[in-house]
N, C-alpha and C positions, 0 to 999 in steps of 0.2 A: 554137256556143253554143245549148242549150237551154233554152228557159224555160214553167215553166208558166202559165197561164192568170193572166191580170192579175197574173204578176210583171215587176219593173222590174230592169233592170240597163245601167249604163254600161260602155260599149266605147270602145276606142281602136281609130282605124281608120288606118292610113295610103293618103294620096291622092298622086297625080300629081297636082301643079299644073299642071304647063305646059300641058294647054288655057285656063289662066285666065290664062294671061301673054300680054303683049303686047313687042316689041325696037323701042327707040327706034333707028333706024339712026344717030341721028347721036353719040348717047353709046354704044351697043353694051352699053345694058344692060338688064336684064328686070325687068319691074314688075305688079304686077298689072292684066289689066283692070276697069275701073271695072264697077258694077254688081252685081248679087245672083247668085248662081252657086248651086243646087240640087242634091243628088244623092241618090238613091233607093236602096236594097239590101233583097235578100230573099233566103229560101233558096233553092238551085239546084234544089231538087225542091216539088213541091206541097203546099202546108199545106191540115190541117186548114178552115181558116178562115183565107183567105188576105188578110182586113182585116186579121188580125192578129198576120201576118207583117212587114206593110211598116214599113221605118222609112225615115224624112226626113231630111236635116237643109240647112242654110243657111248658105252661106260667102256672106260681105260681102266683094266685092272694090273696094278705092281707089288708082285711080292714085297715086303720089306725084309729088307738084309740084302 
């Protein structure tokens, strides 16, 4: 996806979770680890103006139980 200069647009991204999972051995099942989980993407080649390539974003991960 290209965009020009101070345009905005929403993407759907699909992730691997399973770094973000933890296996309880004694129920044999998988749940998120607790804590804030971060992930970064940018083009594979060099921008322009590479502030203004990066995007962020923030998975909240909560044990259950």
């Amino acid at each position: 996806m290209t965009l020009a200069a101070g345009e905005e647009s929403t993407v759907g991204v699909a992730l691997d979770l399973t770094p973000a999972l933890e296996r309880d051995p004694r129920t044999r099942t998988w749940s998120p680890r607790p804590g804030e989980w971060r992930f970064a993407a940018a083009p594979h080649s060099p921008a322009t103006d590479p502030a203004a390539a990066g995007v962020q974003g923030v998975h909240t991960g909560r044990s259950a139980g």
